[in-house]
C-alpha positions as CSV (number, residue, x, y, z in Angstrom):
1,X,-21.2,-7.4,-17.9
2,X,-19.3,-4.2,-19.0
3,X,-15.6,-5.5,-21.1
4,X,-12.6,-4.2,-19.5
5,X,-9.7,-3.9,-21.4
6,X,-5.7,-4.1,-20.4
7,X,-3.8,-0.8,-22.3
8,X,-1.1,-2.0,-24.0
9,X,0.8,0.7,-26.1
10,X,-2.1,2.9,-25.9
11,X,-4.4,0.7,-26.9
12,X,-7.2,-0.6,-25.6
13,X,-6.1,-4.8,-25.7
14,X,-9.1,-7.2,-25.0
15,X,-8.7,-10.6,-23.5
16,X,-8.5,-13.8,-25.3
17,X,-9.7,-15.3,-22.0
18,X,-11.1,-13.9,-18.8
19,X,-11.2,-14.6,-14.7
20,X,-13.7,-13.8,-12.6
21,X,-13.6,-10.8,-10.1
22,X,-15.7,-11.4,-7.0
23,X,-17.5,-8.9,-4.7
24,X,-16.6,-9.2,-1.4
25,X,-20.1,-8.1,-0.2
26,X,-21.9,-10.5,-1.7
27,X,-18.8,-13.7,-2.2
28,X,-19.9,-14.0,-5.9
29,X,-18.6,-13.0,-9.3
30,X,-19.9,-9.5,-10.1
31,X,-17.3,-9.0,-13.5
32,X,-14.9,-10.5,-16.0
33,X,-11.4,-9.4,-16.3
34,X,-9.0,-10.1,-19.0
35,X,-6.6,-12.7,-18.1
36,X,-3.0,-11.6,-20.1
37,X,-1.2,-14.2,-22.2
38,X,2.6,-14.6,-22.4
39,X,2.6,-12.7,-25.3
40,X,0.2,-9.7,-24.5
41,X,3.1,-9.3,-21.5
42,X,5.6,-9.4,-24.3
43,X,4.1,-6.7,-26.3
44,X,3.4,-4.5,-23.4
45,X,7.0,-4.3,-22.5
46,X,8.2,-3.8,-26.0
47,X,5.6,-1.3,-26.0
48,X,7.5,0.4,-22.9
49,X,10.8,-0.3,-24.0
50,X,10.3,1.7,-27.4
51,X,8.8,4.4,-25.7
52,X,11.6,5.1,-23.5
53,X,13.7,7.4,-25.4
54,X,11.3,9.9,-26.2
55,X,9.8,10.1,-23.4
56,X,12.4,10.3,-21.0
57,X,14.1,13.0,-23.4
58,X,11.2,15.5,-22.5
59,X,10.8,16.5,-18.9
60,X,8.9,19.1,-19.3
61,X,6.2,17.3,-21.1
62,X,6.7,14.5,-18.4
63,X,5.3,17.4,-15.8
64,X,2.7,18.5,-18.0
65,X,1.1,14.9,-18.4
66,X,1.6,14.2,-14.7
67,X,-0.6,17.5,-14.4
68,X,-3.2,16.4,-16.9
69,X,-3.4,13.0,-15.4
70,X,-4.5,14.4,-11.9
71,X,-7.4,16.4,-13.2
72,X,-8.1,13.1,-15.1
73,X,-8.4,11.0,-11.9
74,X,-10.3,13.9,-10.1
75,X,-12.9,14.9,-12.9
76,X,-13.7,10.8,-13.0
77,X,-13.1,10.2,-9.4
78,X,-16.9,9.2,-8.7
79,X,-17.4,6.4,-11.8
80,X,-13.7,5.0,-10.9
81,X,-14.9,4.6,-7.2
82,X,-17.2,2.7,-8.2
83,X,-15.7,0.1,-9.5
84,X,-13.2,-0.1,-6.4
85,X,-15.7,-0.2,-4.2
86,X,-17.4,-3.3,-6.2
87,X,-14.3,-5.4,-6.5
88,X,-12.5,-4.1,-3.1
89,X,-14.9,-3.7,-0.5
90,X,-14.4,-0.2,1.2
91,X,-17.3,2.1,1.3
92,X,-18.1,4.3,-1.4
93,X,-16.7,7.3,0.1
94,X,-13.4,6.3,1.3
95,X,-13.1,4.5,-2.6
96,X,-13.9,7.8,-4.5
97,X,-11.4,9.8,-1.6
98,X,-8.7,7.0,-3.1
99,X,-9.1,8.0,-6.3
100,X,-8.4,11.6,-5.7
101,X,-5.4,10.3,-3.7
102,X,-3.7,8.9,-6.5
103,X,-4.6,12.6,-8.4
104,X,-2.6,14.0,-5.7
105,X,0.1,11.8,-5.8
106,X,0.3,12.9,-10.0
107,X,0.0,16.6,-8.7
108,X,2.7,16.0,-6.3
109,X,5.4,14.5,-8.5
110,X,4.9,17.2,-11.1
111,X,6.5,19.6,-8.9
112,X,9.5,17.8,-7.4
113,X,12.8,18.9,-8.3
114,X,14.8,16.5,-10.4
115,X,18.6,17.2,-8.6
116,X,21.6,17.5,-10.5
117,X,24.6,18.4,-8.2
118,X,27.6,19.9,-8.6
119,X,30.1,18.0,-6.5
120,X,33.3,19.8,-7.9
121,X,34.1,22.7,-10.2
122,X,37.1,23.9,-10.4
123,X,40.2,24.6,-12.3
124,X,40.7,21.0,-13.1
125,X,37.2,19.9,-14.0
126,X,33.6,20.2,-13.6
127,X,32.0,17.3,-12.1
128,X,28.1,16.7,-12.4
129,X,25.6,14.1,-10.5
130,X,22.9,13.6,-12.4
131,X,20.3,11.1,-12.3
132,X,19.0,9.1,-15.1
133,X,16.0,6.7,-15.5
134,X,16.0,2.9,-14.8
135,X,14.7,1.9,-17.8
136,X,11.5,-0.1,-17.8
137,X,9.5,-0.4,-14.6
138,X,7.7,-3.7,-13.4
139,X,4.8,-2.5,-10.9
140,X,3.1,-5.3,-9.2
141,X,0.6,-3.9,-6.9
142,X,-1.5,-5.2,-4.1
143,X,-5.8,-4.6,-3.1
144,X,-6.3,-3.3,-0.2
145,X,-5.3,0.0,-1.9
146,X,-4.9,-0.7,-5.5
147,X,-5.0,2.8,-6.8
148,X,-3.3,4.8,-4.4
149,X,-0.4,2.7,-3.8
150,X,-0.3,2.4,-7.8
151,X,0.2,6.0,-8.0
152,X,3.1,6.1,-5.5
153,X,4.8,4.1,-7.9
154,X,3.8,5.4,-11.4
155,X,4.1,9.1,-10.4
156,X,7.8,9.2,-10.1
157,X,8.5,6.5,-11.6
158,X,7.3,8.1,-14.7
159,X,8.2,11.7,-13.5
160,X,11.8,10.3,-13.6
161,X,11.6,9.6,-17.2
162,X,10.7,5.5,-16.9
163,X,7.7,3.6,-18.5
164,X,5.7,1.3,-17.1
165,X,4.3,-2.1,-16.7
166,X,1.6,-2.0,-14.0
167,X,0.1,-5.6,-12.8
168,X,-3.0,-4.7,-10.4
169,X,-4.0,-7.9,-7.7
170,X,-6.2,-10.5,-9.6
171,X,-8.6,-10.1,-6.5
172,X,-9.1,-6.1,-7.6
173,X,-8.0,-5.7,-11.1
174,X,-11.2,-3.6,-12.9
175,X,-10.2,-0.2,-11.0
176,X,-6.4,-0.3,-12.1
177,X,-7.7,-1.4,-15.2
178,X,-9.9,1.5,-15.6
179,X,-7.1,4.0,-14.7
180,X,-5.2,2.6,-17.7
181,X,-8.1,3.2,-19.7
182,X,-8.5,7.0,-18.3
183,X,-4.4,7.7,-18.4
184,X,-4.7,6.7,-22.3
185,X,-6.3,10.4,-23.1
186,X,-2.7,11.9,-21.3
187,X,-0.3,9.9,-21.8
188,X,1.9,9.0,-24.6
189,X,1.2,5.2,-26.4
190,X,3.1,2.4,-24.3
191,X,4.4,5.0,-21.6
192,X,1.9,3.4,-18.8
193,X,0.6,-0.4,-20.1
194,X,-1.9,-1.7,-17.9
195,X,-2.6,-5.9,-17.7
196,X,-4.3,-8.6,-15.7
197,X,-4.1,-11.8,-14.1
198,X,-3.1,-14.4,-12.0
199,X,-0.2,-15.5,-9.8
200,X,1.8,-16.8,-13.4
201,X,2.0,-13.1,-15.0
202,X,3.8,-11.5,-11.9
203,X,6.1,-14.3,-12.4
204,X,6.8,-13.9,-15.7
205,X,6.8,-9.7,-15.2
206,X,9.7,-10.2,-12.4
207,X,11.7,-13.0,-14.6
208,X,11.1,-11.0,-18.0
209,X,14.2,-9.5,-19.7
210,X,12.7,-6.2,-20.5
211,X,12.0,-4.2,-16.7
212,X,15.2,-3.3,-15.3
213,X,13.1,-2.1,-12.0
214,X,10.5,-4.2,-9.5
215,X,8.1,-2.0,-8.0
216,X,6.1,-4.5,-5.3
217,X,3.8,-4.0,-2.4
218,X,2.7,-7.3,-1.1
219,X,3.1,-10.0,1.1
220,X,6.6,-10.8,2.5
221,X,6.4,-14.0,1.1
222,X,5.7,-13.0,-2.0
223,X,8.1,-9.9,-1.7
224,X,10.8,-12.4,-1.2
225,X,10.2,-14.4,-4.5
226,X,10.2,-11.3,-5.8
227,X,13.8,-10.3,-5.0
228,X,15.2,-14.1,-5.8
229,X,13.6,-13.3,-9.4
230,X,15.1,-10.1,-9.6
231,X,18.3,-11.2,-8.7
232,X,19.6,-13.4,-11.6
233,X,19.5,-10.1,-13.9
234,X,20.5,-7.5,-11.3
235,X,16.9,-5.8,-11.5
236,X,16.6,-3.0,-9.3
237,X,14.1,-3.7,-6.3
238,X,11.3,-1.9,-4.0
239,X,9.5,-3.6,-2.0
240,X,7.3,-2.6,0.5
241,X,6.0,-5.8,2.4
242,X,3.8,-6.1,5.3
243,X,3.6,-5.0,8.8
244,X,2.5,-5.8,12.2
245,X,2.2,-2.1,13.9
246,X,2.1,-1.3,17.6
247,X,0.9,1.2,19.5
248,X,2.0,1.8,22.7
249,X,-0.2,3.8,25.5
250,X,2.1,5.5,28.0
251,X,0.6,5.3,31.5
252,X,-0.2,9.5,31.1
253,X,-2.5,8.5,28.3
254,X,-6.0,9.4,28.2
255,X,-8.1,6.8,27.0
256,X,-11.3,8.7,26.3
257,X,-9.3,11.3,24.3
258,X,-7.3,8.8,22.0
259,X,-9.9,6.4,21.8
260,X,-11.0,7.6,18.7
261,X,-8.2,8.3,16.7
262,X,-6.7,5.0,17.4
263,X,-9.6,3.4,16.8
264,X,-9.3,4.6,13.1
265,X,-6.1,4.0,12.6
266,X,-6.8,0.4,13.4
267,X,-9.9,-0.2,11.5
268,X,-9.1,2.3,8.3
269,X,-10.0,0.0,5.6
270,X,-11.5,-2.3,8.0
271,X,-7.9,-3.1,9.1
272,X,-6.4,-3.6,5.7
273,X,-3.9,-1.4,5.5
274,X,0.1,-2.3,6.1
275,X,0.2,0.2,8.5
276,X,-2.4,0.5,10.3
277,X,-2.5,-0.4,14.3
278,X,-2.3,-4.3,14.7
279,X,-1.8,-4.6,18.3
280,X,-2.2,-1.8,21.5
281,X,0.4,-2.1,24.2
282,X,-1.5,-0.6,27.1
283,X,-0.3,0.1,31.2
284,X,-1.7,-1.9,33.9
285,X,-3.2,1.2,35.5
286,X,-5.3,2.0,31.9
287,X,-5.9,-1.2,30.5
288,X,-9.5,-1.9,31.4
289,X,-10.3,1.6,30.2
290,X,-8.5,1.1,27.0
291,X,-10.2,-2.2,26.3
292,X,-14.0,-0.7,26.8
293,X,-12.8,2.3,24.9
294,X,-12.3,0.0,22.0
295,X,-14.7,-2.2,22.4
296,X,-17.5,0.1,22.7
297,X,-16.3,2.0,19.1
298,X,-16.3,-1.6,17.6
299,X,-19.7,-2.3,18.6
300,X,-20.9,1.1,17.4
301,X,-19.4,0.6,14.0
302,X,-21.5,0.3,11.1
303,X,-20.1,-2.8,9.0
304,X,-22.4,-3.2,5.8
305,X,-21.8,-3.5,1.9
306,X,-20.1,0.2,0.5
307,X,-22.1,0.9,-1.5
308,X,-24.7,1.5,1.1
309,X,-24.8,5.3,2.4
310,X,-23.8,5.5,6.3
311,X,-21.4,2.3,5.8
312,X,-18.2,2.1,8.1
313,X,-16.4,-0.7,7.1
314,X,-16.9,-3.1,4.3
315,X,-16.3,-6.8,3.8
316,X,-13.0,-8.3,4.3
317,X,-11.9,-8.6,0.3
318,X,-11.5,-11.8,-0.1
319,X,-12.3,-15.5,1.0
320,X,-8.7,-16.8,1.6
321,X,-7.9,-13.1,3.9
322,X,-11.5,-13.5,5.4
323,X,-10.5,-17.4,6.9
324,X,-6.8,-16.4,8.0
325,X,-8.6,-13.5,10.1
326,X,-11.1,-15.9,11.3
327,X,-8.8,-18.8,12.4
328,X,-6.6,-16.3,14.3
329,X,-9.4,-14.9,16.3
330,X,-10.7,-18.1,17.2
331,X,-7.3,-19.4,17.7
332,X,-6.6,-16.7,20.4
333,X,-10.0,-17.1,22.0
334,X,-9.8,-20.6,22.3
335,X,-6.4,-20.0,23.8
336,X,-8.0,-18.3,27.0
337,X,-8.9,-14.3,24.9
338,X,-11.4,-12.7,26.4
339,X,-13.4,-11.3,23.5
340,X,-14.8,-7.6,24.5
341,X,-15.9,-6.8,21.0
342,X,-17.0,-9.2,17.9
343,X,-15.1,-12.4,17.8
344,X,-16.9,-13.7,14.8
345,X,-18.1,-14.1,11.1
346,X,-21.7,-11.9,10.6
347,X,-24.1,-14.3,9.9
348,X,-24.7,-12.6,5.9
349,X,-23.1,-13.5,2.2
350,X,-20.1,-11.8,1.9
351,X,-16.8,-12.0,3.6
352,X,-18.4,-10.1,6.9
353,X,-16.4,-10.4,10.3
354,X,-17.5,-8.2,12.9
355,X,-15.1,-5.4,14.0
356,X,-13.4,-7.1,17.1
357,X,-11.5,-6.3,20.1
358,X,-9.6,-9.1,21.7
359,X,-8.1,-8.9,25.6
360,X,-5.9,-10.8,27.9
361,X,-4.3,-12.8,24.8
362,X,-1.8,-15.3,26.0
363,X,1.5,-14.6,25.1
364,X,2.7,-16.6,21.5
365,X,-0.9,-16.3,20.3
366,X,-0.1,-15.5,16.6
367,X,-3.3,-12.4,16.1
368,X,-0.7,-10.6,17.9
369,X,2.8,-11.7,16.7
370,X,1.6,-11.9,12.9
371,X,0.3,-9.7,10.5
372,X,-3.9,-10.2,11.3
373,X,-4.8,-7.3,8.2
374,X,-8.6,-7.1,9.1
375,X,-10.5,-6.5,11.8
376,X,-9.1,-7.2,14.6
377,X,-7.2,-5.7,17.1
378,X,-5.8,-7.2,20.2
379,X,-5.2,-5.3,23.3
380,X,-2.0,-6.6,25.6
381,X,-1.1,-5.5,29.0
382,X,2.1,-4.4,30.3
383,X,3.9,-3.0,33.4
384,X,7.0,-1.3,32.4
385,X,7.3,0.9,29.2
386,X,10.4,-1.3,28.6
387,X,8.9,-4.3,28.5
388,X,6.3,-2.7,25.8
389,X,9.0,-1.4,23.4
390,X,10.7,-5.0,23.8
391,X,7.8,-6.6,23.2
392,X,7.1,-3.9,20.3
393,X,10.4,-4.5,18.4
394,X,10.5,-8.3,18.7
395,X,9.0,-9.4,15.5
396,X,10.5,-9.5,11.9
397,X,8.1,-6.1,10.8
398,X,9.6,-2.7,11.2
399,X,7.2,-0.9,9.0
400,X,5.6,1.8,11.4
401,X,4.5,2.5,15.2
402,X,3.1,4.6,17.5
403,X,3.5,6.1,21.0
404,X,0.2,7.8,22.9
405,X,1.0,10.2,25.8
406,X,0.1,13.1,27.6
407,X,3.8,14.4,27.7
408,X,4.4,14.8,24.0
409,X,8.5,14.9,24.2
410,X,8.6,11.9,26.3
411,X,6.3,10.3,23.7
412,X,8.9,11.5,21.6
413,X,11.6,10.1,23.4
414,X,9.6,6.4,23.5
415,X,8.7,6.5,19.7
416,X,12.5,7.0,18.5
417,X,12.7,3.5,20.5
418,X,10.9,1.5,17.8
419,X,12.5,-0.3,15.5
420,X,10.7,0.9,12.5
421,X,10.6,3.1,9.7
422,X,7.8,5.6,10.3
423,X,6.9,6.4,14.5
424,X,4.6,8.7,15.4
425,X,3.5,10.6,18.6
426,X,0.0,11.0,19.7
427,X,-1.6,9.8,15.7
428,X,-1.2,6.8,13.2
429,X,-1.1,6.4,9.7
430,X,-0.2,10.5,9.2
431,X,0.7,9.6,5.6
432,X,1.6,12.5,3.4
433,X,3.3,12.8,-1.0
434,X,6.2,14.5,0.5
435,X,7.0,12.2,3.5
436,X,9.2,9.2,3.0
437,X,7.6,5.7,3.3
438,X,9.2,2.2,4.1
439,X,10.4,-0.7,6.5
440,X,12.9,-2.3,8.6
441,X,13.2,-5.8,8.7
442,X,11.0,-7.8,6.9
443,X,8.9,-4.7,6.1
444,X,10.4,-4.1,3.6
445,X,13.8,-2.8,1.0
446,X,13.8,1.0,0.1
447,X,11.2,3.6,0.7
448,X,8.5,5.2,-1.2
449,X,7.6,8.9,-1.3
450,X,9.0,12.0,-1.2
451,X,12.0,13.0,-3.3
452,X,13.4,10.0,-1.7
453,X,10.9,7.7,-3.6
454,X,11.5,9.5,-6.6
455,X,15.2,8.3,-6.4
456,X,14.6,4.5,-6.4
457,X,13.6,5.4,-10.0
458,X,16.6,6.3,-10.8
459,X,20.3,5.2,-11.3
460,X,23.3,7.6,-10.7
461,X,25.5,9.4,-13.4
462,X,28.7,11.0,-12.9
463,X,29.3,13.6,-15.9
464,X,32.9,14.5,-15.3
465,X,34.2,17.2,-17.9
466,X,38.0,18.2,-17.5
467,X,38.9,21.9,-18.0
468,X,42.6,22.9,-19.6
């Protein structure tokens, strides 16, 4: 097996014990990762801590590195895709198009304006806001997207003048620790330090002294230990937690001509993405069509292991995901589902569930009131486009949502109904650098992205200096 090393102050930092990383397409250990001790955590945030001041003294080198590490991710998009799709799941193409995501990301966060505002100038005084680094920032990311979602925090986190201490998932650590080994040609020693492991060092990352900022994208449950650790020193906090999107079909819908798009948007990732469709709020008059539309791109699909040309979809990536998904299908089913797609397990090794449509769920079944995150999408009926965006907006997520219609503005006029941070009309999942990203409720504390993303990295100055 290759060794992968953590980066700790620019140095490659081997383990003094290891975990295993499983593939998902086969459900046995393919590598070995490098499970951080107490005090390799120690060292990487005194690394970041000590590179601080120089680092956030020099913006224009700050742009220039953010620049070279772009061309970095793109020129080694294809090996680093590799290794996602081995430890993650998705196919092959979709992991190297990640890659290249996070290059954008870089790109993108070079060029954005750093503000500094004149709010009064005058006889009396001049009065400045400017915006200074955090300090050191604690970046615990997740696996369903472990590189692009760690480039929406290191690029302006880093862009702002912070360091880093990024923590990938223990279920997909080998990419993000490839990307420290890849950033080390760019980047200055202990500005990004990369390590691994379990549950215990995000822990001790969100209770160590050091990071005066929590960057998390996780669970909700997790997000909210993540806050009460944060809170005893005052650390700043993002977190961007989960989500249980719906789309709603308005009854001037075409079935045949959304089919498609909201297929994707439901199965990106093979449905492992925070924001992707989890549930279809379709009219009376359009249901049955909406259901076979569905159901017949889920059994089209081709589900197989990415690394196999012509794949779809991958494995679910990871046992304890792969049985949640499975009890809440056969939970709904055995409530009185009708399944019109899939329904089950595929009878291979690996974490395999067939791509599945589920209609005439009763009402309380929990695939539909809970965040499934795999594939599985049900399809609920409704008669009044009230009653939809009630039954939309009553859960604890706010993350994102959808309206489909033929009359755009009234789409429009549904959509800004939601209770949710991002709506969209007539698409899903239209993510974009420059667009702000986040949740209401329980999806979620600040926003991501954008200029506005850039911000949460940063605390506000007033320089006040009085004229005679």
């Amino acid at each position: 097996m290759p060794e992968h090393t953590m980066t700790i102050a620019g140095r490659p930092a081997p383990a003094e014990a290891t975990f295993g990383v499983i593939n998902p397409a086969t459900g046995e250990v393919a590598e070995v990762a490098p499970d951080a001790t107490r005090a390799q955590l120690d060292a990487a945030m005194h690394a970041a801590h000590a590179a601080l001041p120089a680092w956030r003294g020099d913006e224009d080198a700050r742009r220039k590195a953010l620049l070279a590490a772009a061309d970095v991710l793109y020129s080694r998009a294809a090996e680093i895709g590799r290794i996602l799709t081995l430890e993650q799941g998705k196919p092959l193409r979709e992991a190297t198009g990640e890659v290249k995501g996070a290059g954008a990301w870089m790109k993108y966060y070079a060029g954005v304006e750093i503000p500094r505002e004149v709010i009064q100038d005058d006889a009396r005084a001049r009065v400045e806001v400017v915006r200074r680094p955090v300090g050191v920032v604690a970046a615990i990311t997740p696996w369903n997207f472990p590189l692009l979602l760690a480039a929406w925090k290191i690029a302006p986190a880093l862009l702002a003048g912070n360091t880093i201490v990024l923590k990938p998932s223990p279920y997909t650590p080998l990419s993000s620790l490839k990307l420290g080994e890849v950033l080390r040609e760019v980047l200055p020693p202990g500005v990004l330090n990369v390590v691994s492991g379990g549950d215990d060092l995000g822990a001790w990352m969100t209770g160590h002294p050091v990071p005066r900022k929590i960057s998390f994208t996780g669970s909700v449950a997790t997000g909210k230990r993540v806050a009460l650790a944060a809170a005893p020193d005052l650390k700043r906090v993002t977190l961007e937690l989960g989500g249980n999107d719906p789309a709603i079909l308005l009854p001037d819908a075409d079935p045949a001509a959304v089919a498609d798009r909201l297929f994707g948007a439901a199965f990106l990732n093979n449905g492992q993405t925070c924001s992707a469709v989890k549930r279809v709020y379709a009219p009376a008059s359009l249901y049955d069509a909406v259901v076979e539309a569905l159901a017949e791109r889920a059994r089209a699909a081709k589900v197989g292991d990415g690394m196999t040309e012509g794949v779809q979809y991958g494995p679910v990536n990871n046992r304890p995901q792969f049985e949640r998904v499975t009890d809440l299908v056969a939970e709904a089913v055995a409530g009185g589902a009708r399944v019109a797609a899939g329904g089950e397990p595929l009878d291979r090794p690996g974490y395999f569930f067939a791509p599945t449509i589920l209609a005439d769920v009763p009402a309380g079944s929990r695939v539909v009131d809970e965040e499934q995150f795999g594939p599985a999408l049900p399809v609920v009926r409704y008669d009044d486009v009230d009653e939809a965006v009630a039954r939309a907006n009553g859960t604890h997520f706010g993350l994102s949502g959808s309206v489909w219609g033929g009359d755009a503005e009234r789409a429009a006029q549904v959509a800004s109904r939601l209770e949710c941070g991002t709506v969209w009309v007539n698409t899903h999942l239209a993510l974009a650098p420059h667009q702000p990203f986040g949740g209401f409720k329980w999806s979620g504390v600040g926003v991501e992205n954008g200029p506005w993303g850039l911000y949460g990295f940063t605390d506000i100055q007033v320089l006040h200096t009085a004229k005679s």
